[in-house]
C-alpha positions in Angstrom: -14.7 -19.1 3.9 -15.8 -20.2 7.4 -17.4 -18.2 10.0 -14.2 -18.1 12.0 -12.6 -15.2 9.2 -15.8 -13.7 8.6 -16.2 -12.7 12.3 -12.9 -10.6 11.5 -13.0 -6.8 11.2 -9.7 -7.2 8.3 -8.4 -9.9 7.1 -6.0 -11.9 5.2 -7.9 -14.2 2.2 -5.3 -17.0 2.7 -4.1 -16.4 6.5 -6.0 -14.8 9.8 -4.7 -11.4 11.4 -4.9 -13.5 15.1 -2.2 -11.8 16.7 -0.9 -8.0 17.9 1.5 -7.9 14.2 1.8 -4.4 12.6 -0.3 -5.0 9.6 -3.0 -6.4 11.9 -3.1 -3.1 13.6 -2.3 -1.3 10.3 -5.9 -2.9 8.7 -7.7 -2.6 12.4 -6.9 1.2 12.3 -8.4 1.3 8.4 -11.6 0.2 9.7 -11.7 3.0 11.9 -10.3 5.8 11.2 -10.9 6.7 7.3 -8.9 10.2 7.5 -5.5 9.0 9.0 -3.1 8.4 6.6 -2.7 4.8 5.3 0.1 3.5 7.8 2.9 1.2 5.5 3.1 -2.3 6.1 6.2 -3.7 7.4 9.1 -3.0 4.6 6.7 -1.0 2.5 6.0 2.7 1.8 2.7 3.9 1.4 1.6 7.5 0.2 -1.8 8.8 1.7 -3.0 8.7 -2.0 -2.8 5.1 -2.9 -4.3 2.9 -4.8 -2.6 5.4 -7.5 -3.1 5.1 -11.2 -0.5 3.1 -12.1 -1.4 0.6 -9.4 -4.7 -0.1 -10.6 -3.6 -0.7 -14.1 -0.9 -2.6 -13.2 -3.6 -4.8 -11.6 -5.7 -4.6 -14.7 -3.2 -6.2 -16.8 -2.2 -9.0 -14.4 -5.9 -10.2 -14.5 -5.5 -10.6 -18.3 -2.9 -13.2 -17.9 -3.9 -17.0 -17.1 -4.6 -17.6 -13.7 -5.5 -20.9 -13.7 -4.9 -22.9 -10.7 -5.6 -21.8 -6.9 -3.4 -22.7 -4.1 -4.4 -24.7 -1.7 -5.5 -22.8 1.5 -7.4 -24.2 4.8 -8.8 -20.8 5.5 -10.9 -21.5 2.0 -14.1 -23.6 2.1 -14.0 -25.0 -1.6 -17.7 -25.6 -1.4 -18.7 -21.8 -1.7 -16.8 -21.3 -4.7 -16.9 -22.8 -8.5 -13.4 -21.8 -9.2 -11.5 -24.6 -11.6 -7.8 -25.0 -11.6 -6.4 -26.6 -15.0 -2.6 -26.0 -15.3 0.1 -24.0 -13.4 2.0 -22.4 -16.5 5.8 -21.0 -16.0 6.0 -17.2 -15.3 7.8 -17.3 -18.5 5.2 -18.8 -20.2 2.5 -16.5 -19.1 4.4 -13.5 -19.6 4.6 -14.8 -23.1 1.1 -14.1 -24.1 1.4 -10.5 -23.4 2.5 -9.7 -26.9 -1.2 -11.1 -27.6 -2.9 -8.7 -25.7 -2.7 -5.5 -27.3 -6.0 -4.5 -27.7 -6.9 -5.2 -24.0 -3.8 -3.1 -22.9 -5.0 0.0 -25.3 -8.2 -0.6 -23.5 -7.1 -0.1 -20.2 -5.8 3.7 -20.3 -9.3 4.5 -21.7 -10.8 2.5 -18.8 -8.7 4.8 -16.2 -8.9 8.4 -17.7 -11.4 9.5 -15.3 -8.1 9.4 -12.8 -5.5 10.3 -15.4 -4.1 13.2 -13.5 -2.0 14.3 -10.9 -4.2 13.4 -8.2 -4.8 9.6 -9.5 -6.8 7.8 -7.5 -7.5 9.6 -4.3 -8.2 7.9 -0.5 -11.2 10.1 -0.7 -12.4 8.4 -3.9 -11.5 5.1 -3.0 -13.4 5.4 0.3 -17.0 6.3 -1.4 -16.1 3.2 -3.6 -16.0 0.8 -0.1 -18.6 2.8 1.4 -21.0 2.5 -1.7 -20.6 0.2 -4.0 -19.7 -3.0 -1.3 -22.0 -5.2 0.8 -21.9 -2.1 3.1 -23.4 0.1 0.9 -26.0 -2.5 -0.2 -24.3 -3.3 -3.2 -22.7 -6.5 -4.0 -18.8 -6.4 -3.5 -15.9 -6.5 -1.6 -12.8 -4.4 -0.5 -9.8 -5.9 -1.1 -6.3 -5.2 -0.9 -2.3 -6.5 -1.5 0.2 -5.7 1.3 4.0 -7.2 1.2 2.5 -9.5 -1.2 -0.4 -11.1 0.9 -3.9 -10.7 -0.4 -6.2 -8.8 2.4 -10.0 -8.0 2.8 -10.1 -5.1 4.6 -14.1 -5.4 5.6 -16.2 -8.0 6.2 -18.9 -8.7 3.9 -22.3 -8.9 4.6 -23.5 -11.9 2.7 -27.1 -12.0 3.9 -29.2 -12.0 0.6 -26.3 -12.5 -2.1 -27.2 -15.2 -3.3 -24.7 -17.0 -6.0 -23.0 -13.6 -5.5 -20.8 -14.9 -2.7 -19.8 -17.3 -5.2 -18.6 -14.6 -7.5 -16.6 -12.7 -5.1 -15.5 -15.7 -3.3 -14.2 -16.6 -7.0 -12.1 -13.6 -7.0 -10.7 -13.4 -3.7 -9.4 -17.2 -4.9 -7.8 -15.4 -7.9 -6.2 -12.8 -5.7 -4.6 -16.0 -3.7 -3.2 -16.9 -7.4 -2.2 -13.7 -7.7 -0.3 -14.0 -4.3 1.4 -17.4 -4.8 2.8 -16.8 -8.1 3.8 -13.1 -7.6 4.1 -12.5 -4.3 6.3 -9.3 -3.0 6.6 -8.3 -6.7 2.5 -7.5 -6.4 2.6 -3.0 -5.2 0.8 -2.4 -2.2 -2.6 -1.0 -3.2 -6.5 -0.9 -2.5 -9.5 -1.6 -4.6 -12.9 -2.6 -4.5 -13.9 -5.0 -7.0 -18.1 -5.5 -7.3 -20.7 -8.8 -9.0 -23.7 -7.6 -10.2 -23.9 -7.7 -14.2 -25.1 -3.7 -14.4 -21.9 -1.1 -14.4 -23.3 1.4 -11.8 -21.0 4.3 -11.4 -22.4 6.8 -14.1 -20.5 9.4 -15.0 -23.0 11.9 -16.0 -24.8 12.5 -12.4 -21.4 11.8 -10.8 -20.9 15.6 -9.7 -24.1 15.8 -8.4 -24.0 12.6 -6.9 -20.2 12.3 -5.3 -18.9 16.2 -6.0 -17.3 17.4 -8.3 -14.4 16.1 -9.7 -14.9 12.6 -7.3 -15.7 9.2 -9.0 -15.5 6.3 -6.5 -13.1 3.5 -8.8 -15.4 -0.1 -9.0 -13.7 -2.7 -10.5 -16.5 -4.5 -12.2 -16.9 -7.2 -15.2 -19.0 -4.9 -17.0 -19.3 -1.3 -18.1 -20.7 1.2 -20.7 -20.0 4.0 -22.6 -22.2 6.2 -20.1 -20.2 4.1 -16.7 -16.6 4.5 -15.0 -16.8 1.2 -13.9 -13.7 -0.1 -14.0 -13.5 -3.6 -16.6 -11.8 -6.7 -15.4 -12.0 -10.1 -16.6 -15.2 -11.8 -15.7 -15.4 -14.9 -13.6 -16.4 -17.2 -15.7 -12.6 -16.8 -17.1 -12.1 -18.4 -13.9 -14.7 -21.0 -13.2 -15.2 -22.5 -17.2 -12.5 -24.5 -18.4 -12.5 -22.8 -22.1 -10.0 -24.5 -23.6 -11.2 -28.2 -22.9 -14.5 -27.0 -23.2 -15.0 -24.9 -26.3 -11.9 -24.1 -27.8 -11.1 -27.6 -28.3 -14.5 -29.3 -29.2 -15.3 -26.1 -30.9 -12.7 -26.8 -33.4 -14.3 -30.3 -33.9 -17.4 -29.1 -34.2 -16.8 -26.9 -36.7 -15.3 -29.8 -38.9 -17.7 -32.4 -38.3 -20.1 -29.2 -40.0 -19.2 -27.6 -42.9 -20.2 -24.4 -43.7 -22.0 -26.0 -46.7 -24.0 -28.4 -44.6 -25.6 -26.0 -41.9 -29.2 -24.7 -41.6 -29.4 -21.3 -42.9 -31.2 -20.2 -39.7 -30.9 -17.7 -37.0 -30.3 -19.5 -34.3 -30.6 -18.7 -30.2 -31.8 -19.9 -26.5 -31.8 -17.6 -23.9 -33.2 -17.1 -20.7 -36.3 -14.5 -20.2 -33.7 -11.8 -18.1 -35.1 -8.3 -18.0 -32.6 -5.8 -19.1 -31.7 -3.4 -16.5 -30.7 0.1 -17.2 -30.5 3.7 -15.9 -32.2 5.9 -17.3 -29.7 8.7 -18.6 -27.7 5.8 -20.0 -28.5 6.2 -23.4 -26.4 4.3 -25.2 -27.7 0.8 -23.1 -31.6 2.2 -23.6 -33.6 -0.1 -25.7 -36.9 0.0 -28.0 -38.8 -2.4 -29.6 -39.5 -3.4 -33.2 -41.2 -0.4 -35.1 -39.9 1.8 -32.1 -42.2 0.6 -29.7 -41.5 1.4 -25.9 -41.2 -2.3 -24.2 -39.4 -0.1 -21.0 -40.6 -0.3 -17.6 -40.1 2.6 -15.0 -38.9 0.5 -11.7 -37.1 3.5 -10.1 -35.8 6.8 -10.4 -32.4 5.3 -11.4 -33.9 1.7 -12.9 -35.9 0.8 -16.2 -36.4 -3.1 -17.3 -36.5 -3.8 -20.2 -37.8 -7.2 -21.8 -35.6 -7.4 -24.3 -35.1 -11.1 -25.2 -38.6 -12.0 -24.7 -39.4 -9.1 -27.5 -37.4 -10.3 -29.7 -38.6 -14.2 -29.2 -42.0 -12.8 -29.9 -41.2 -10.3 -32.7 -38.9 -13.4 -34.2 -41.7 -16.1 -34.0 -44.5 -13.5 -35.3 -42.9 -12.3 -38.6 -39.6 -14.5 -39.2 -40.3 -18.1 -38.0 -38.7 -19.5 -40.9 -35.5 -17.8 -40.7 -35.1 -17.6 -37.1 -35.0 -20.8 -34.2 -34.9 -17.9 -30.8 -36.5 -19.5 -28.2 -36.2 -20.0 -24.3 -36.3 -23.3 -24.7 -35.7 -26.3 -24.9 -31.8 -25.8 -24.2 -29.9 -26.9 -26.9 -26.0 -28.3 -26.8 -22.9 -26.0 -28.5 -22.4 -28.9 -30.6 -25.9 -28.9 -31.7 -25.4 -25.0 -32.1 -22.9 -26.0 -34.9 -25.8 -27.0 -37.1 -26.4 -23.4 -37.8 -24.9 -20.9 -40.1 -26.6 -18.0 -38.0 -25.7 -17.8 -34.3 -27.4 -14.7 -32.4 -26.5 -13.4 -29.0 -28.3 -10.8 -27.1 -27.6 -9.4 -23.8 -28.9 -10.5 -20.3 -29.4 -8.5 -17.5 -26.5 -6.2 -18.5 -24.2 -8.2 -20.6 -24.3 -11.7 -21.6 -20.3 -13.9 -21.1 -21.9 -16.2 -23.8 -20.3 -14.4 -27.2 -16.9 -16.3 -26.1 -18.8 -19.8 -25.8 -20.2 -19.0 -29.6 -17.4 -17.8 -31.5 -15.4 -21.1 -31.2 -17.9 -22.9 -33.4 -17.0 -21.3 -36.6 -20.6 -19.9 -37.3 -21.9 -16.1 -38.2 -22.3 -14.3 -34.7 -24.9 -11.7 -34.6 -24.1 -9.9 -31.8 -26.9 -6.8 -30.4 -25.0 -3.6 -30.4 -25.4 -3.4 -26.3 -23.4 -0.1 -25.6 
């Protein structure tokens, strides 16, 4: 986006608040005044408690469904985002693969039940989420919002120091413009901050202590854990990789022009030396190495890295070298990857998008139990 709607205090993503409307106002007086009541746009009704429960799932389950193609907007500088259109489906169509979805809808109830009461998602709660968990807090990510229909960013984000994280978020304000064009008005006015980084952050153990009791601030976030409430949503590589043309599609070929018959009976991986980062109390993402020994790093109070892929190159080249190819280079093709029987995917930073990339070429995925 250009300078001119980041000087902004609110926002529209597709269209500037430039003049004295109501819901210009409405989002000037929701920069200022956290307490007051959440005034209704024009033609809408708003309680003091939104974004509610069903709101937020509602949103949930619209980001499972294809969004594929971005309107066209000046207010949008294309060349600080990596978001690829492919094909406009029919509502009808869209709505169409819900009855494939199952498992991600059974998901998202589990995802919410730290709200799941009468209360839902309080304007107290929602406020710690913008005020810690966004570029004003230090963290990386952005407070959004639907009003009447129109996609809104109710702060301006500080982008100094993010890095290929403006990218990222700049990716999903594009999908909320999706959102916007192909539902519109039918879209319930609500608030939510979605965050970038690859480490869930909200955790629920310390969140009494931390927020007080009974409060956990709702982060939208493509990642979580068993120990996190951070909320899951599609990641943005679902928006940025075109996976049918790309994997789906060759990986079928792949697969053919490499029977099962014909592949090296090898483990077989490249990854990137990440550190894994992880908070302490967070036992299920806490990691050892082989014959339990401690390959952890105290960084902070609330940070331990962990050298995880590098370990394993080492342990792998050290005992197994015959049965395992895991290496951080030289990078190697998916179609090359279809040589091997044994495909292996560990975690990055957090968690690793690349288990969708290997499952289209037909191989064995071993996949690190990552928590």
């Amino acid at each position: 986006m250009g300078t001119g709607i980041l000087s902004m205090r609110s926002y529209a993503v597709s269209q500037l608040c430039t003049g004295p409307s109501d819901i210009c106002r409405m989002h000037h007086q929701r920069q200022h005044s956290y307490q007051r009541p959440l005034s209704a746009a024009p033609g809408a009704s708003l309680s003091s408690g939104l974004p509610t429960f069903i709101s937020l799932r509602w949103l949930q389950l619209l980001l499972l469904l294809p969004l594929l193609l971005p309107p066209h907007s000046s207010g949008v500088n294309a060349d600080l985002t990596r978001y690829i259109g492919n094909t406009t489906y029919p509502v009808d169509e869209q709505l169409s693969y819900c009855d494939t979805l199952g498992e991600y809808y059974d998901g998202i109830p589990q995802d919410l039940r730290h709200w799941n009461n009468s209360d839902g998602i309080t304007r107290e709660a929602l406020d710690l989420a913008s005020a810690r968990y966004t570029t004003h807090g230090a963290q990386k990510g952005v407070t959004l919002a639907f009003y009447g229909g129109v996609a809104y960013v109710l702060e301006e984000p500080k982008l100094t120091g993010l890095g290929h994280h403006i990218n990222i978020l700049f990716t999903y304000m594009l999908v909320m413009l999706d959102l916007q064009r192909q539902y519109g008005q039918q879209i319930p006015d609500m608030e939510f901050v979605i965050a970038s980084s690859d480490r869930p952050l909200v955790l629920i153990s310390t969140a009494a202590k931390e927020y007080g009791k009974g409060l956990i601030p709702p982060v939208m976030r493509f990642c979580s854990s068993d120990e996190h409430a951070d909320i899951k949503i599609p990641i943005f590589h679902f928006y940025t990789k075109k996976y049918t043309q790309a994997y789906l599609q060759p990986g079928a070929q792949w697969a053919a022009e490499h029977p099962w018959s014909s592949r090296k009976p090898v483990v077989f991986g490249r990854f990137s030396r990440y550190l894994r980062h992880v908070h302490p109390l967070a036992a299920s993402t806490l990691r050892r190495g082989a014959h339990n020994k401690t390959i952890c790093k105290q960084e902070t109070s609330a940070t331990l890295s962990c050298p995880v892929r590098s370990h394993f190159m080492e342990w792998a080249a050290r005992y197994h070298p015959e049965a395992m190819d895991v290496k951080s280079g030289p990078r190697v093709s998916y179609s090359k990857h279809a040589e091997f029987k044994y495909l292996l995917h560990l975690d990055g930073q957090a968690l690793s998008s690349r288990l969708e990339q290997l499952l289209p070429l037909r191989s064995l995925v071993l996949k690190e139990e990552s928590g």
